[in-house]
ZADOLUM-932054 format. One line per field, with one value per residue: residue number from 1; x, y, z of N, C-alpha, C, O in turn. Coordinates in steps of 0.2 Angstrom, whole numbers. Atoms other than C-alpha are relative to their C-alpha. Layout:
<sites>
lokol (NUM|...)
nX (X|...)
nY (Y|...)
nZ (Z|...)
caX (X|...)
caY (Y|...)
caZ (Z|...)
cX (X|...)
cY (Y|...)
cZ (Z|...)
oX (X|...)
oY (Y|...)
oZ (Z|...)
</sites>
This chain:
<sites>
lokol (1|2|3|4|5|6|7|8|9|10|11|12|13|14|15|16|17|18|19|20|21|22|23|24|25|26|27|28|29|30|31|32|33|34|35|36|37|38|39|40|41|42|43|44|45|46|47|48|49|50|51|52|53|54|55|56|57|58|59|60|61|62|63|64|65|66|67|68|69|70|71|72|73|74|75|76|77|78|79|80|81|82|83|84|85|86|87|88|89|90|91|92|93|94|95|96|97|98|99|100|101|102|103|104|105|106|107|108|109|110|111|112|113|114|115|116|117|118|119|120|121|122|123|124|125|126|127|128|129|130|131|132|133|134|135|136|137|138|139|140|141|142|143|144|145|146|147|148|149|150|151|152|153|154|155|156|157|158|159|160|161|162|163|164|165|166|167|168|169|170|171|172|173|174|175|176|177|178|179|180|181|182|183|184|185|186|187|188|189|190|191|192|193|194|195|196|197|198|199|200|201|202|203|204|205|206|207|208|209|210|211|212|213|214|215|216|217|218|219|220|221|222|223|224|225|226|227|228|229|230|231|232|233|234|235|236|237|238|239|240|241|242|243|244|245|246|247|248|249|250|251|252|253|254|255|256|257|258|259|260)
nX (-3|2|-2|-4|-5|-2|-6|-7|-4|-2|-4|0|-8|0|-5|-2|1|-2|7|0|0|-4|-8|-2|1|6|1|5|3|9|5|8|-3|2|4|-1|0|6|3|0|-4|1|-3|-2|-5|-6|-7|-8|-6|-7|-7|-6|-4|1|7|-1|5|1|7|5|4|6|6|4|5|0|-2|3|-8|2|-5|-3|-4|-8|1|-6|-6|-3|-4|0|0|-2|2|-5|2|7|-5|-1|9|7|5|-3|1|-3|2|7|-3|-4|3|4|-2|-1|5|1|-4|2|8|-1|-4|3|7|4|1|-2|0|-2|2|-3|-3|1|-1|-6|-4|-1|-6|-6|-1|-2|-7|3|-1|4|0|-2|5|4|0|-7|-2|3|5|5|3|-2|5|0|7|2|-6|3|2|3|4|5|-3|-1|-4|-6|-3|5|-2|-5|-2|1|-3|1|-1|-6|3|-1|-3|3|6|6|5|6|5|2|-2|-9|-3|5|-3|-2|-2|-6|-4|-6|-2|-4|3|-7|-4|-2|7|-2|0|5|9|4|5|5|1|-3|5|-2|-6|-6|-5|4|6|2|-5|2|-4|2|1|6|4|-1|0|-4|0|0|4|-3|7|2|6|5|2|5|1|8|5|-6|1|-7|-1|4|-1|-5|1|4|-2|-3|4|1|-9|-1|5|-4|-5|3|5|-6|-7|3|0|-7)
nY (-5|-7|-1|-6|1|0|8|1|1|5|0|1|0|-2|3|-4|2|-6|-3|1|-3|-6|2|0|5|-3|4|2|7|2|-5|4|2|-6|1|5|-4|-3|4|4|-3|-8|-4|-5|1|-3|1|-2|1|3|-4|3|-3|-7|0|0|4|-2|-7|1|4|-2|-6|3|7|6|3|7|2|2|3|-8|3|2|5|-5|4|2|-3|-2|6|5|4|0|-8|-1|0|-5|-2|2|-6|-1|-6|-2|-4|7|7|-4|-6|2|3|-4|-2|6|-1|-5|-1|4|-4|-8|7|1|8|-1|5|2|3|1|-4|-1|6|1|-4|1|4|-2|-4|4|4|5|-2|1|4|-2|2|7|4|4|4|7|2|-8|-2|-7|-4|-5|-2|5|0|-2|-8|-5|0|-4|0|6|4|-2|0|6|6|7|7|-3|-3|3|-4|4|1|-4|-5|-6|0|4|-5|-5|2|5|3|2|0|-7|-2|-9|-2|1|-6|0|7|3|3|2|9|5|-5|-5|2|-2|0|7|2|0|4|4|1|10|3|-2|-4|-6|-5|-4|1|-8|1|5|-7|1|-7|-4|2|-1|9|1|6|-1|-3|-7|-1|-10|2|3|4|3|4|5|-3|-2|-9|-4|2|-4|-6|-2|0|-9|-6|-4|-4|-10|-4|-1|-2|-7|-3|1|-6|-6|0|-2)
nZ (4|1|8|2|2|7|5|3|6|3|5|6|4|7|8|4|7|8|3|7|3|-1|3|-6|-6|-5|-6|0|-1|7|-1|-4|-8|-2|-1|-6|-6|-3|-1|-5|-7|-2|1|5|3|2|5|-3|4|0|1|-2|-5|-3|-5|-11|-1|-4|1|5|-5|-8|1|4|-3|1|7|2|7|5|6|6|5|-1|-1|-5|2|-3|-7|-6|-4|1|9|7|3|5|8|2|0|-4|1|-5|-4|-7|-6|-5|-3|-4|-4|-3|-3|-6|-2|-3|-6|-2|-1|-4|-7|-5|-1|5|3|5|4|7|5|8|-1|-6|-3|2|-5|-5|-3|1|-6|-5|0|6|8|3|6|6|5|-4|6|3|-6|0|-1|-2|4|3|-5|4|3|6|7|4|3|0|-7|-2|-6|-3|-1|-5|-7|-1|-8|3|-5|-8|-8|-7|-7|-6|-3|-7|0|-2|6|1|-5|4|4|-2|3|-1|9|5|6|2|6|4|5|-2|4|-8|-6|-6|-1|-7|-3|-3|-3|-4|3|-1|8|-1|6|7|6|1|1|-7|-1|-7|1|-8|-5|-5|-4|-5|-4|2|-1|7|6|7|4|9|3|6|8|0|-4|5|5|0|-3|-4|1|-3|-7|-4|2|-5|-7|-3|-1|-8|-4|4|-2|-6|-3|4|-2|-7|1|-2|-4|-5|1|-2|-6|-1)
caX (-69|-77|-84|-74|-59|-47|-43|-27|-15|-9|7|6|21|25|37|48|48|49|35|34|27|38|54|56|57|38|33|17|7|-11|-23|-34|-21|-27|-44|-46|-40|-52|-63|-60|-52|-59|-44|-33|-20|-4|8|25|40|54|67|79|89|82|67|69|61|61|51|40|35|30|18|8|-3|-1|11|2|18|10|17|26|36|54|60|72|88|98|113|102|99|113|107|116|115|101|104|107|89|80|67|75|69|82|76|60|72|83|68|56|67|71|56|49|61|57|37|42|51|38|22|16|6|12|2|11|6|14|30|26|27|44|50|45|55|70|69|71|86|76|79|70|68|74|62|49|45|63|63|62|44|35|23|23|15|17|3|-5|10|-3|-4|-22|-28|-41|-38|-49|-41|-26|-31|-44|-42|-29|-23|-25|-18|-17|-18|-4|-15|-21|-14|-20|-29|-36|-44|-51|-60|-64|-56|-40|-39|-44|-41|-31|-25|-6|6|24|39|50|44|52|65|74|59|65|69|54|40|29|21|3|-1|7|2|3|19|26|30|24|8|6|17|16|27|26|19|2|-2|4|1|12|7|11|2|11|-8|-16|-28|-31|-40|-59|-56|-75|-78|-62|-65|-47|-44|-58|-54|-35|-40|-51|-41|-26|-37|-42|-24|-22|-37|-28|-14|-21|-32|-13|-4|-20|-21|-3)
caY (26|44|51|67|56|60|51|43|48|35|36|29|22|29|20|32|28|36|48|42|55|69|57|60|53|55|46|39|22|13|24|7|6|24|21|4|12|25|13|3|13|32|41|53|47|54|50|46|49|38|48|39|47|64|60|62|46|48|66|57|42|52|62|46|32|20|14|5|-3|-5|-16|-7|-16|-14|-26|-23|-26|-38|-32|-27|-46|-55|-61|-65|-47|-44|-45|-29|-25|-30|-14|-7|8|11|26|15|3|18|26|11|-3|9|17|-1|-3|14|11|-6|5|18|4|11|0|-6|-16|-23|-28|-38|-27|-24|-40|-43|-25|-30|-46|-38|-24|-36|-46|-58|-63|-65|-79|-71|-79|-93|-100|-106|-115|-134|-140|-119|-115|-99|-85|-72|-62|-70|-66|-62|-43|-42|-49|-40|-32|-45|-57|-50|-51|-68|-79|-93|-104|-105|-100|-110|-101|-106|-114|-102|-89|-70|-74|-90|-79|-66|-75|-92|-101|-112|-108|-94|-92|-76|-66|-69|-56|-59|-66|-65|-71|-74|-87|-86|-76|-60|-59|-57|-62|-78|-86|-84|-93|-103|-107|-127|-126|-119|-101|-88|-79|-72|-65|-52|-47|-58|-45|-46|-27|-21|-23|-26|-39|-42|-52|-57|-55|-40|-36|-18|-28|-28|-29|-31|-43|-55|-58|-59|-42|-36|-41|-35|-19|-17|-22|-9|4|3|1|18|24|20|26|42|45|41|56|67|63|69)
caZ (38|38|25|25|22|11|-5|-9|-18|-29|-41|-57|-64|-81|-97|-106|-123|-143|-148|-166|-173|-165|-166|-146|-129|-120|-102|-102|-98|-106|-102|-95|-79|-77|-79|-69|-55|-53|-57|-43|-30|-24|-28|-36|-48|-52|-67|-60|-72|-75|-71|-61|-49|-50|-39|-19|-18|0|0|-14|-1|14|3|-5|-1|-11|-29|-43|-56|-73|-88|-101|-115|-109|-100|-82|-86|-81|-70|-58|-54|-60|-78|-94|-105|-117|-136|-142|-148|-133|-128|-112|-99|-87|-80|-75|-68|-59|-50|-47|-40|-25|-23|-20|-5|0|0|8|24|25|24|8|-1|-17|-32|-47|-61|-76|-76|-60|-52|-58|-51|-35|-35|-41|-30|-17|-21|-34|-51|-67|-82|-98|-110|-101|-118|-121|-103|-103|-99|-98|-109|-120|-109|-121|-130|-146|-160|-173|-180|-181|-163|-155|-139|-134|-138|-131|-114|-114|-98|-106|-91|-73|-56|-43|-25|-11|1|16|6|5|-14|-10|6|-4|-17|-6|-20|-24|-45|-57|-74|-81|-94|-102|-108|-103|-110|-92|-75|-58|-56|-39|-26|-18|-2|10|-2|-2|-18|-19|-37|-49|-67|-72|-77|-61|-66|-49|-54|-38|-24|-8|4|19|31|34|41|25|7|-7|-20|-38|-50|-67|-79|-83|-68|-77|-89|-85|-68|-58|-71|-62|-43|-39|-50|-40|-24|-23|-30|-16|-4|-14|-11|7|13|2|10|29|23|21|33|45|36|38|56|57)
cX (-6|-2|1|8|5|3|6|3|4|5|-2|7|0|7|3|0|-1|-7|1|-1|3|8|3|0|-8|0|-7|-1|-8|-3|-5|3|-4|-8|-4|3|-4|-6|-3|2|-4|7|4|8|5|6|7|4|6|4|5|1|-3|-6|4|-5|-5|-5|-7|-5|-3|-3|-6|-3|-3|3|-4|6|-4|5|2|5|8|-2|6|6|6|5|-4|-4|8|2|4|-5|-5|5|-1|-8|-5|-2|4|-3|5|1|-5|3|3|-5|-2|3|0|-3|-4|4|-3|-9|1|1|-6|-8|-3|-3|1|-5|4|-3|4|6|1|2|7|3|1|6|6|5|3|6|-2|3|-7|3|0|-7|-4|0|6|2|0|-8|-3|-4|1|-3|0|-7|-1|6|-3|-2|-7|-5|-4|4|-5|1|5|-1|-6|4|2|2|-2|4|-3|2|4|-7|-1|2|-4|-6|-4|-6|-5|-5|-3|2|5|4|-4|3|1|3|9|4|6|5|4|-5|6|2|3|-4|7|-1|-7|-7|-2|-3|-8|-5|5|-2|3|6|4|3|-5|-4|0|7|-2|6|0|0|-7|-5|3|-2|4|0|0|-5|4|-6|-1|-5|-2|-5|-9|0|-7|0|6|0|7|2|-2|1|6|-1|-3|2|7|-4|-3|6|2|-3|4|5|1|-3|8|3|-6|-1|7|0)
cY (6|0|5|-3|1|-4|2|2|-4|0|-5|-3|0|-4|7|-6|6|2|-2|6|7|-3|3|-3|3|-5|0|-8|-3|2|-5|1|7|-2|-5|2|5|-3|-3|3|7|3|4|-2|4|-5|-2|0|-4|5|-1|4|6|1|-2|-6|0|6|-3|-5|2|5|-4|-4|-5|1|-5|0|-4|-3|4|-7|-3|-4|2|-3|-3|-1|2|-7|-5|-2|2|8|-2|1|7|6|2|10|1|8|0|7|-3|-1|6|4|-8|-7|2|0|-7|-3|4|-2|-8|4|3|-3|5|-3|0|-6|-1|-6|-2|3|0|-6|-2|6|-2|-7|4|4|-4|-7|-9|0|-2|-6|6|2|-7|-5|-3|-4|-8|-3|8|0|9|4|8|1|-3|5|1|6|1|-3|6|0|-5|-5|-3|-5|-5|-3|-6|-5|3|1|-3|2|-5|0|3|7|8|-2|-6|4|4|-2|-7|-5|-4|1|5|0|8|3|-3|2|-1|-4|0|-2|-1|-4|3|8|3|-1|2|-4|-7|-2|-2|-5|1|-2|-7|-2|4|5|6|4|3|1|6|-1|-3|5|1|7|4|-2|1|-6|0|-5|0|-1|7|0|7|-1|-4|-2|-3|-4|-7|0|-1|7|4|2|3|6|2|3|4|6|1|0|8|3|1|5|7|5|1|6|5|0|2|7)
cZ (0|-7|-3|0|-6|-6|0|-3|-2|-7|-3|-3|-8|-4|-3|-5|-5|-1|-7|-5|2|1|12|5|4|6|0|2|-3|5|6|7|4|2|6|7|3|-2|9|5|-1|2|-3|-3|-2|-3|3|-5|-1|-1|5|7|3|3|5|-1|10|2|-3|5|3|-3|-5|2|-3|-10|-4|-3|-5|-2|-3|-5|1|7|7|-4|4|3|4|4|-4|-4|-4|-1|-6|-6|1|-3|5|3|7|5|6|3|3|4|6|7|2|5|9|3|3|7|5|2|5|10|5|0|-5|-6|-7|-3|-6|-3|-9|3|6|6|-1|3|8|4|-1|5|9|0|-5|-6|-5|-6|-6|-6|3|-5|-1|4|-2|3|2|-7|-2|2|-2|-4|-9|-5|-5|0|1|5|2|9|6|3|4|8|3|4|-5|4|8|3|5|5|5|6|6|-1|1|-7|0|8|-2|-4|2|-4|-1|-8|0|-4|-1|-6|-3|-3|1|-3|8|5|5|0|7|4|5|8|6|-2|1|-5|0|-5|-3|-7|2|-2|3|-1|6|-5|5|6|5|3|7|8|-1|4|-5|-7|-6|-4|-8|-3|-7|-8|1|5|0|-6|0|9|8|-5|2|8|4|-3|7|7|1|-4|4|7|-1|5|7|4|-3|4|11|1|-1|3|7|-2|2|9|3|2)
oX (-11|1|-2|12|5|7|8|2|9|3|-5|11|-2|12|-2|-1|-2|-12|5|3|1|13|9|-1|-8|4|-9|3|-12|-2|-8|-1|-6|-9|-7|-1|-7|-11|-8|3|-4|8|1|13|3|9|10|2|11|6|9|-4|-3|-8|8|-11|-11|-10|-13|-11|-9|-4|-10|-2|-7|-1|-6|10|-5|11|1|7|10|-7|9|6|9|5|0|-7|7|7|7|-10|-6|11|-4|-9|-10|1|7|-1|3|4|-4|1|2|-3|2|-1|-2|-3|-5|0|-6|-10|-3|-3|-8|-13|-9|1|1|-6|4|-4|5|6|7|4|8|8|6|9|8|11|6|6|1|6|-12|9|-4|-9|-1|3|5|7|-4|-7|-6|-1|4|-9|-1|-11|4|5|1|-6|-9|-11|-3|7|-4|1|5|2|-9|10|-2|2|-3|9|-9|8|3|-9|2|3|-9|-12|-10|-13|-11|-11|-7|0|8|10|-8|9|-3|5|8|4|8|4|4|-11|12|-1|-2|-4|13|-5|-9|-12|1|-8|-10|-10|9|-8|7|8|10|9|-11|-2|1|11|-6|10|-6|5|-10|-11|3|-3|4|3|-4|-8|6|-5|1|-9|-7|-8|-11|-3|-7|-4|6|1|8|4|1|-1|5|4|-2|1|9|-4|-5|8|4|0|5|5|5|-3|7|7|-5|-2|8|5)
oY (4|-2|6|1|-2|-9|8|-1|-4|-2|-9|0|-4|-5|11|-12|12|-2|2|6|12|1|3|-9|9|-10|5|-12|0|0|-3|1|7|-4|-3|0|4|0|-3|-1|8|4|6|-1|9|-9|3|-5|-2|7|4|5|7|7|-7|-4|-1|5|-2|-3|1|10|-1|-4|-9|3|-10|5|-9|-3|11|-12|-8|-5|7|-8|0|-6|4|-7|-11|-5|7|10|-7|2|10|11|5|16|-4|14|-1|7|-4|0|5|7|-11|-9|-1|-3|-7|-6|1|-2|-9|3|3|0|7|-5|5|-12|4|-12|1|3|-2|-4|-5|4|-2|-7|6|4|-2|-11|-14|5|-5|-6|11|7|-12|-10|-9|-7|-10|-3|8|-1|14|4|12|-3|-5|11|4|8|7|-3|11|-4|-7|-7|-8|-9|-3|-3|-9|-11|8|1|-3|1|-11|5|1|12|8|-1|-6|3|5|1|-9|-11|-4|-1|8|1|13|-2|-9|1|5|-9|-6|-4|-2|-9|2|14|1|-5|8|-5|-11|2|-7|-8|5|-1|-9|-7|7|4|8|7|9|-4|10|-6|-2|6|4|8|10|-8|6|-11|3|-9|6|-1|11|-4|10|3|-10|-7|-8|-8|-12|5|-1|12|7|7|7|9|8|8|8|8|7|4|13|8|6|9|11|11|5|9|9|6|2|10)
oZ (-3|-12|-9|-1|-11|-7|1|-9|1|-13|1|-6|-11|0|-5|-5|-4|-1|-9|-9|-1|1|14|3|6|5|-1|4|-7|11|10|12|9|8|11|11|9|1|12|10|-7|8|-9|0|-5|-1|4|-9|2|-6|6|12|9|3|6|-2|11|6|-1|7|4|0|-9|9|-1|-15|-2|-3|-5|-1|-2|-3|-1|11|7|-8|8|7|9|10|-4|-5|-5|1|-9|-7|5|-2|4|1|8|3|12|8|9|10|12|12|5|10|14|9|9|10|10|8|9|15|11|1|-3|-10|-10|0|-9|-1|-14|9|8|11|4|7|10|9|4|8|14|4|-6|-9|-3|-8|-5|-8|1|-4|-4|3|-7|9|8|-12|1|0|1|-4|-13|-6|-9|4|4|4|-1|12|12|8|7|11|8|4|-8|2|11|-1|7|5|6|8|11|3|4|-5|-3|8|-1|-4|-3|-1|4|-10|3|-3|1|-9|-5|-9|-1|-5|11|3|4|-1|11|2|7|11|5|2|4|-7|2|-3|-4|-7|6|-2|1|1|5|-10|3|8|4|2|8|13|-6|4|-4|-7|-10|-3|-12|0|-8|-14|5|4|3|-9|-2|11|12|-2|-2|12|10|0|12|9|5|-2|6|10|4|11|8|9|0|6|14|6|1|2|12|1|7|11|9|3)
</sites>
C-alpha cells in the first residue's frame, strides 16, 4: 500500500432512540464504537442514520469502504425472521432494521467489507435468511449471557472477559490469533439460532451458542462477533486482529474506487 493512499470511509451504524432531556427522537451510538475504530483502523468514520427506506442504499455502497454494525439496545424484530412477536414493551428500532438488513446484502453484492458487532452479528445472520433466540437465558441447558443485572456495575465490570470461545477448527479466528479459545466480554440477551445462508461458525461459547461467524468467502470480509470488541480492543488479540484485518480490506477497498 502507498502512502498516498486514501483512507476508508467507514459508516457507522447509528440507533434511533428518545432524547430524554428534549422528549424527542435522536440517532446516535457509544461514542467507544467511534473511538476504537480510529483507534485501530486509519480511517474516516461517518455516522449512518437509521432511516430505513429513505437511503439509496445502492448509491450509499459504491461510495464506501467498509460498514462497522454496532450494538444498540433494540432488539430486530421478529417478522423479519419468522419469530414469535415481542411483548409489548420490548425496545424496538425499526428503522435500523429497515436500512441495515439490506444494506448488509447490498455490501455483500458489491464486496464491501462488513464487521459486526453484538447487535451487529445478529443483523448479519438475519439479513441472510437466518433467525434469532429470543432470550438465551430461558433456553434449556444456556447460560445467561446478558450484562450484569445490578444498577451500580462498573463499566468495567460490564465488559470483563466472562466465558470462552472456542474457535472452529482451521477457521479464519483460530488463524489470526494461532489459538483454539479466548475468553470475552458478554452482553446479549438474543443470539443466533438457525445460521444464515452462506455463513460458517467461527466460535462457539460452552454451551453451544455462535460467538463467531463470516461469510464463507474467503477474498472478502464480512464477520460478526456476538461480544463487545469495541471494548479495549489492542488489549484482546482477536478484537485486534479482526479490526486489523476490517481495516485493510477497507484500505483495498479504497484504494479500487480510487483507481477507478
Amino acid at each position: 500500500m502507498t502512502t498516498n493512499a486514501p483512507r476508508p470511509l467507514i459508516c457507522v451504524s447509528a440507533n434511533a432512540m428518545e432524547a430524554t432531556h428534549r422528549r424527542s427522537r435522536v440517532h446516535a451510538t457509544g461514542a467507544r464504537s467511534v473511538h476504537s475504530l480510529l483507534k485501530m483502523v486509519d480511517c474516516i468514520p461517518l455516522l449512518l442514520p437509521p432511516v430505513g427506506a429513505a437511503m439509496d442504499i445502492d448509491d450509499l455502497v459504491s461510495r464506501v469502504d467498509g460498514v462497522l454494525l454496532t450494538g444498540g439496545r433494540a432488539n430486530i424484530e421478529p417478522h423479519h425472521y419468522d419469530g414469535p412477536a415481542f411483548p409489548d414493551d420490548e425496545i424496538i428500532d425499526p428503522s435500523r432494521d429497515a436500512l441495515v438488513l439490506p444494506l448488509v446484502r447490498a455490501c455483500i453484492g458489491a464486496r464491501v467489507p462488513v464487521f459486526g458487532i453484538c447487535r451487529g452479528i445478529q443483523e448479519i445472520n438475519v439479513a441472510l435468511g437466518g433467525s434469532l433466540h429470543y432470550r438465551i437465558h430461558q433456553l434449556p441447558g444456556k447460560n445467561d449471557h446478558r450484562r450484569p443485572q445490578d444498577d451500580d456495575v462498573t463499566p468495567e465490570e460490564v465488559h470483563r472477559p466472562n466465558h470462552l470461545v472456542k474457535f472452529t477448527a482451521g477457521g479464519l479466528f483460530q488463524s489470526l490469533t494461532g489459538c483454539d479459545e479466548m475468553m470475552v466480554n458478554s452482553l446479549h440477551g438474543q443470539g443466533v439460532d438457525r445460521l444464515g445462508e452462506g455463513l460458517v461458525v467461527e466460535a462457539t461459547s460452552p454451551d453451544g451458542v455462535i460467538e463467531g461467524l463470516r461469510y464463507d468467502d474467503d477474498t472478502q470480509f464480512v464477520v460478526g462477533v456476538q461480544w463487545h470488541a469495541e471494548w479495549e480492543p489492542e488489549e484482546h488479540a482477536l478484537s485486534s486482529a479482526l479490526y486489523n484485518a476490517f481495516g485493510e480490506a477497507a484500505r483495498a477497498r479504497a484504494a479500487r474506487r480510487a483507481a477507478l
